[in-house]
N, CA, C and O atoms as a Tinker XYZ file with bonds, in Angstrom:
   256  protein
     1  N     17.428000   26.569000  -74.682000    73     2
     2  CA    17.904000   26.567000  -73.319000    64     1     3
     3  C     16.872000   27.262000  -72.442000    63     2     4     5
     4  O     16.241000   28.282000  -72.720000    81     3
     5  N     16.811000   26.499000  -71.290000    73     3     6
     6  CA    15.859000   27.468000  -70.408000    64     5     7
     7  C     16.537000   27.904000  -69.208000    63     6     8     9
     8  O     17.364000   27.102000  -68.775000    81     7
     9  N     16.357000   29.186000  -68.446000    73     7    10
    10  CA    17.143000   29.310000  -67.433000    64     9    11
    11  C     16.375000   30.136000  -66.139000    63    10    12    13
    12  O     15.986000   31.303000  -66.165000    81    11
    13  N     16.316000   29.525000  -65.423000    73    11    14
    14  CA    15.535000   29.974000  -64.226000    64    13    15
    15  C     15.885000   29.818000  -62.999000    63    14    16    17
    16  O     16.181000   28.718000  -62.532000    81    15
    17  N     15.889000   31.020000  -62.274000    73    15    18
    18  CA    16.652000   31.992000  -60.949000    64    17    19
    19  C     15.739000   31.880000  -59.919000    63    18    20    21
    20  O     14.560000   32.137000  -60.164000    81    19
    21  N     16.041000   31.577000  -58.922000    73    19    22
    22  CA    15.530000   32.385000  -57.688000    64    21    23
    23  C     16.787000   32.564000  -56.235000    63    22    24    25
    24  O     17.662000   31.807000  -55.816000    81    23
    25  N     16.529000   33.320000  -56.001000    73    23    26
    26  CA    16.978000   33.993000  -54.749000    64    25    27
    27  C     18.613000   33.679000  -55.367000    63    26    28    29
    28  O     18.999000   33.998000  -56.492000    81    27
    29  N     19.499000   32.914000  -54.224000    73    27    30
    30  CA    21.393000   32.413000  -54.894000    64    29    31
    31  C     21.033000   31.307000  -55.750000    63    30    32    33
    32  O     22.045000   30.610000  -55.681000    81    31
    33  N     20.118000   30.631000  -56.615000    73    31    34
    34  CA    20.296000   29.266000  -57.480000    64    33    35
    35  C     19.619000   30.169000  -58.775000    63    34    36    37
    36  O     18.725000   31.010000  -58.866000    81    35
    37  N     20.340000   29.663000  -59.491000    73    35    38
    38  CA    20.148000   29.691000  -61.003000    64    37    39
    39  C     19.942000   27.974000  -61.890000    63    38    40    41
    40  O     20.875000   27.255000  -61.530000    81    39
    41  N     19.345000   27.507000  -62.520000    73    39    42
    42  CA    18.863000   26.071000  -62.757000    64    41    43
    43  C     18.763000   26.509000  -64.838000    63    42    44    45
    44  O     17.941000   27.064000  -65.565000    81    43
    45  N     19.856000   25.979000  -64.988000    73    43    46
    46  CA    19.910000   26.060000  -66.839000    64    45    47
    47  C     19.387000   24.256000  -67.022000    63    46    48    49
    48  O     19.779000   23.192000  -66.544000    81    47
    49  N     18.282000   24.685000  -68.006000    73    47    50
    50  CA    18.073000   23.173000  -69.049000    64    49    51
    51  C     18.407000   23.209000  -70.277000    63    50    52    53
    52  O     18.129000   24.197000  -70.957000    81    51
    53  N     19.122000   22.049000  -70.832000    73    51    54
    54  CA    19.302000   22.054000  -72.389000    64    53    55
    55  C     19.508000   21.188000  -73.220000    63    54    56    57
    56  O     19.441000   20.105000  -72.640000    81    55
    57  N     19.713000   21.065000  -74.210000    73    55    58
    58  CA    19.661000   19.815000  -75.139000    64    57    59
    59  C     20.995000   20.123000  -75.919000    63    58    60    61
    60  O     21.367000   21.265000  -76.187000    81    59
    61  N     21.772000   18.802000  -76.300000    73    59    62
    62  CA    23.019000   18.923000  -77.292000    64    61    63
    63  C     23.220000   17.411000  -77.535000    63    62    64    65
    64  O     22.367000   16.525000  -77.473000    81    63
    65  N     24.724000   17.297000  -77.869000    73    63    66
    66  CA    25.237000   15.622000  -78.043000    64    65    67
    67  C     26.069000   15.937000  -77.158000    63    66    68    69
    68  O     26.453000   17.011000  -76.696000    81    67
    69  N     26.408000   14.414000  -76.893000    73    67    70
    70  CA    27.660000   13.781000  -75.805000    64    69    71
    71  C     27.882000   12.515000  -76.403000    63    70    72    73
    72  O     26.744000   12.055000  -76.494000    81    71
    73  N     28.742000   11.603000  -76.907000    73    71    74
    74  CA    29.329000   10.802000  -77.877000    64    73    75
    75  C     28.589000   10.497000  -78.760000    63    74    76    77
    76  O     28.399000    9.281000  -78.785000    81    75
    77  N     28.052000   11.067000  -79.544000    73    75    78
    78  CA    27.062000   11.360000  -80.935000    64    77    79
    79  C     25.550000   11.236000  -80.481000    63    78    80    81
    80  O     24.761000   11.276000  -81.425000    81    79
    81  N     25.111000   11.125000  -79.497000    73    79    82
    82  CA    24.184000   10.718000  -78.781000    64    81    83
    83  C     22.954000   12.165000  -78.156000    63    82    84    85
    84  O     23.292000   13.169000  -77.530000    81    83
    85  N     21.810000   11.851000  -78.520000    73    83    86
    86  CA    21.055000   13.240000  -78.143000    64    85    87
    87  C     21.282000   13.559000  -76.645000    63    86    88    89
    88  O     21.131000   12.676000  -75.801000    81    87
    89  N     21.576000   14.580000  -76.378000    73    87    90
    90  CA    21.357000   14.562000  -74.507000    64    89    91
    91  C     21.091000   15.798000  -74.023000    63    90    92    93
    92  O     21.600000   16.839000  -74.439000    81    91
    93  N     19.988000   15.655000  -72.805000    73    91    94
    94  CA    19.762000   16.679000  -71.742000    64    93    95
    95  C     20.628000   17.097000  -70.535000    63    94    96    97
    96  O     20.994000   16.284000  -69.686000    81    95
    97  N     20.909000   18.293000  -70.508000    73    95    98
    98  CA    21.870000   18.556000  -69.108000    64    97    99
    99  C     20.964000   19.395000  -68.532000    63    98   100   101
   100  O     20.205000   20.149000  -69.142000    81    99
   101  N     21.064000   19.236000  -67.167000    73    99   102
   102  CA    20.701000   19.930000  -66.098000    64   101   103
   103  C     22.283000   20.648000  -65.327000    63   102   104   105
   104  O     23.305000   20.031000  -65.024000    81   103
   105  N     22.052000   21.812000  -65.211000    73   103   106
   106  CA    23.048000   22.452000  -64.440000    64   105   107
   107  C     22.409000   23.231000  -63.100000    63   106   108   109
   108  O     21.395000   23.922000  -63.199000    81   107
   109  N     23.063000   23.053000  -61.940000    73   107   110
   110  CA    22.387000   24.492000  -60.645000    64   109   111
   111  C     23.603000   24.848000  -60.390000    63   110   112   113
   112  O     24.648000   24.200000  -60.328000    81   111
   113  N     23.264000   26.391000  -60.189000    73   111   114
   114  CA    24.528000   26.623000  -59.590000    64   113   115
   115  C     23.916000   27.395000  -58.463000    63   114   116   117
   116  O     22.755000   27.795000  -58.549000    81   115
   117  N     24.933000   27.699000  -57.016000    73   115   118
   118  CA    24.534000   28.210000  -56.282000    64   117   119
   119  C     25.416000   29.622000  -56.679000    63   118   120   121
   120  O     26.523000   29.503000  -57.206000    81   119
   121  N     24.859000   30.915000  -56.395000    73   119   122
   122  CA    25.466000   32.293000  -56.359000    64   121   123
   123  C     25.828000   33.015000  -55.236000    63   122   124   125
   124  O     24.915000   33.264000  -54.449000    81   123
   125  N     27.088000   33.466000  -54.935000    73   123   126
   126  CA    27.337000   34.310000  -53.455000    64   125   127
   127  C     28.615000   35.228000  -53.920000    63   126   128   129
   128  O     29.709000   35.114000  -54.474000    81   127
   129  N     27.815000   36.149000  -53.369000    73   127   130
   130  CA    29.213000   37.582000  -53.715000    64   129   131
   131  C     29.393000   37.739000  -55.260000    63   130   132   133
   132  O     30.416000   38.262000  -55.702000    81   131
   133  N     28.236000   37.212000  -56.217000    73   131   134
   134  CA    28.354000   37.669000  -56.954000    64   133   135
   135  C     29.238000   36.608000  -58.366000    63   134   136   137
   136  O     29.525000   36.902000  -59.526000    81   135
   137  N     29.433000   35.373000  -57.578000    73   135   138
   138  CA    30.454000   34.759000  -58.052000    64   137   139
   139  C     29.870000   33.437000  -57.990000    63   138   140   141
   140  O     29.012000   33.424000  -57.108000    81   139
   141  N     29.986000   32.340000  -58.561000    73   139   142
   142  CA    29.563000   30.625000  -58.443000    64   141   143
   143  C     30.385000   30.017000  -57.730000    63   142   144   145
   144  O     31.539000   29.661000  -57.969000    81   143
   145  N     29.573000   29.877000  -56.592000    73   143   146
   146  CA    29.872000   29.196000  -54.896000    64   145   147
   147  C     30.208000   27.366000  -55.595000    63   146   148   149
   148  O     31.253000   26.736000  -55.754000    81   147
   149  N     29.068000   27.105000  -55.798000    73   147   150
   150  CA    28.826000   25.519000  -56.076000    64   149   151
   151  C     28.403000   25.506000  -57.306000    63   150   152   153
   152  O     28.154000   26.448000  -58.058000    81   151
   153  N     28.313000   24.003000  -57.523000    73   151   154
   154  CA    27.561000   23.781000  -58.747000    64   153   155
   155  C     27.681000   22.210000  -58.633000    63   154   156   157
   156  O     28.485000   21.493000  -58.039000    81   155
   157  N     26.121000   21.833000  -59.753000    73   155   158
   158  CA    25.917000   20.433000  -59.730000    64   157   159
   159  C     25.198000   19.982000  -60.916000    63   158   160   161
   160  O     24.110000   20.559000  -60.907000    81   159
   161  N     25.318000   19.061000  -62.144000    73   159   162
   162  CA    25.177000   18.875000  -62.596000    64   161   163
   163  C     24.657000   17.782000  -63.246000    63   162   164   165
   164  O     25.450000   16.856000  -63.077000    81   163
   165  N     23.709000   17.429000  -63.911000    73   163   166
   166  CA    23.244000   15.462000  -64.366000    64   165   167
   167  C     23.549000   15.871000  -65.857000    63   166   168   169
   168  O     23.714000   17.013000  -66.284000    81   167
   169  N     23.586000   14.685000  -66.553000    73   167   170
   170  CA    23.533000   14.179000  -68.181000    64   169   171
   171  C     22.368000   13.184000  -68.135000    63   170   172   173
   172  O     22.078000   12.562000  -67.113000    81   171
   173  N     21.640000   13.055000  -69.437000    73   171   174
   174  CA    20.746000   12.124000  -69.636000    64   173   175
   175  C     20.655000   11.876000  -70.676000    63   174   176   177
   176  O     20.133000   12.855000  -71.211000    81   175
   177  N     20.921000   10.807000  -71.693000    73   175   178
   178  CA    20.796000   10.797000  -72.728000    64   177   179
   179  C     19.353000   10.968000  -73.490000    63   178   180   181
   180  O     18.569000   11.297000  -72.600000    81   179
   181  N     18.858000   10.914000  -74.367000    73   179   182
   182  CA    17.551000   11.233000  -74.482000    64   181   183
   183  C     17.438000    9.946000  -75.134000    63   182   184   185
   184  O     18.478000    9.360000  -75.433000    81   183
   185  N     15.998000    9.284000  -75.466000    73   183   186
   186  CA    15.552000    8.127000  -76.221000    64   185   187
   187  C     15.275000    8.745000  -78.019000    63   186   188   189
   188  O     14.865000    9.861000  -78.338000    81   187
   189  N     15.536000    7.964000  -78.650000    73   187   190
   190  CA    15.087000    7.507000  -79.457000    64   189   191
   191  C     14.049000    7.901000  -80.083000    63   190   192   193
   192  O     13.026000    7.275000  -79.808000    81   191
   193  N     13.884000    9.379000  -81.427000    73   191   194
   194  CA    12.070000    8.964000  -81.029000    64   193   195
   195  C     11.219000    7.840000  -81.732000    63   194   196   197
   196  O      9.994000    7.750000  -81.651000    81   195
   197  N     12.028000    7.021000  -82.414000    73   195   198
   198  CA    10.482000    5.830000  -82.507000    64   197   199
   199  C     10.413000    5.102000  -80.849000    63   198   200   201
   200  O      9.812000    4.040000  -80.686000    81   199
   201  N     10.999000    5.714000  -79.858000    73   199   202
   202  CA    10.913000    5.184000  -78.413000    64   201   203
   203  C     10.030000    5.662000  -77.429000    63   202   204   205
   204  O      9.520000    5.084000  -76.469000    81   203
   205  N      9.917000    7.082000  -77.926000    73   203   206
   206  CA     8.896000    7.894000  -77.470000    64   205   207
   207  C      7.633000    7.988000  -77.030000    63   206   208   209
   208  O      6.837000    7.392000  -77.756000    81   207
   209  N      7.049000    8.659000  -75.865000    73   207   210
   210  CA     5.836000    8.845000  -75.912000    64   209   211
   211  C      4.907000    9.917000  -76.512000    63   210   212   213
   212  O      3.683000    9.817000  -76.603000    81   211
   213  N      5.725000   11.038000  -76.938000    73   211   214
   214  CA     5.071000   11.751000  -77.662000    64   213   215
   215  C      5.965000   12.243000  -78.826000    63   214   216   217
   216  O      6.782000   11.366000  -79.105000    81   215
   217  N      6.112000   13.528000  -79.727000    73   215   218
   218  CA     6.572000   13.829000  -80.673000    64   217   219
   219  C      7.107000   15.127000  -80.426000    63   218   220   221
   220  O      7.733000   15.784000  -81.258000    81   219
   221  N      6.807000   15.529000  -79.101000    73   219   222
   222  CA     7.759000   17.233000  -78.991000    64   221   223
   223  C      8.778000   17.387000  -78.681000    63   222   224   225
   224  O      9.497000   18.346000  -78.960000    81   223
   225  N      9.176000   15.913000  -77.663000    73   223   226
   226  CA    10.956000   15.898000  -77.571000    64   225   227
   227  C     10.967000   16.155000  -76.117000    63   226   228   229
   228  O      9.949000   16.787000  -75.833000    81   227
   229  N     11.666000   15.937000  -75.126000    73   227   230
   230  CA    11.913000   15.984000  -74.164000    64   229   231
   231  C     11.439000   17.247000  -73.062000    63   230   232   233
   232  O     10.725000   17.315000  -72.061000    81   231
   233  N     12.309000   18.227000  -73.903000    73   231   234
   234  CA    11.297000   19.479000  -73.470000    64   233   235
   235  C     10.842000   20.399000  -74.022000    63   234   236   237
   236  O     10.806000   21.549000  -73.583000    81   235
   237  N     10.341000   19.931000  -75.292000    73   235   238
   238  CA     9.248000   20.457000  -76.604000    64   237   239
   239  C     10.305000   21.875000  -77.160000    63   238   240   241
   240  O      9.891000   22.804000  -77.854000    81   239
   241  N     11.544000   21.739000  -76.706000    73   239   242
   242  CA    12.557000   22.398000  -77.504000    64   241   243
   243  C     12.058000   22.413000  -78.959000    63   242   244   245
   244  O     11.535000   21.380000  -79.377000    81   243
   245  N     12.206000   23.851000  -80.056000    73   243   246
   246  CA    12.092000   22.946000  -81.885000    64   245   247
   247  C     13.222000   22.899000  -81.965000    63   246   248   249
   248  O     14.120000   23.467000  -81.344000    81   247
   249  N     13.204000   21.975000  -83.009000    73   247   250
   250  CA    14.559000   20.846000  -83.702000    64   249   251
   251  C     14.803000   22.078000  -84.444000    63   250   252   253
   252  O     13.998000   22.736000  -85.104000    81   251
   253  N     16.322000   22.332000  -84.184000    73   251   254
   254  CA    17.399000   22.800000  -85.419000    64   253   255
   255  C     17.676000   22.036000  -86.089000    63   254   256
   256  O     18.450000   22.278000  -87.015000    81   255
């Protein structure tokens, strides 16, 4: 997981499954008073790697 802040946004990246399927989430959240104002989120499934262009994986995460 990677997670990176500035000023009220916080921006988590990560890798898991979603219906048996490899996938990336993106999360932002906005911060105020200390508490999560907003938030917004994508899914992406990931390819395949004989689909691939390289061999480190999406975001060179290592494989558990």
């Amino acid at each position: 997981m990677i997670i990176i802040g500035q000023g009220n946004f916080v921006l988590t990246i990560s890798e898991g499954r979603f219906a048996g399927k490899p996938t990336s989430y993106y999360d932002l959240f906005r911060v105020e008073d200390g508490k999560i104002a907003e938030h917004w989120d994508v899914m992406e499934t990931i390819l395949p790697e004989a689909d691939r262009k390289n061999t480190n994986g999406k975001f060179n995460f290592p494989n558990n």
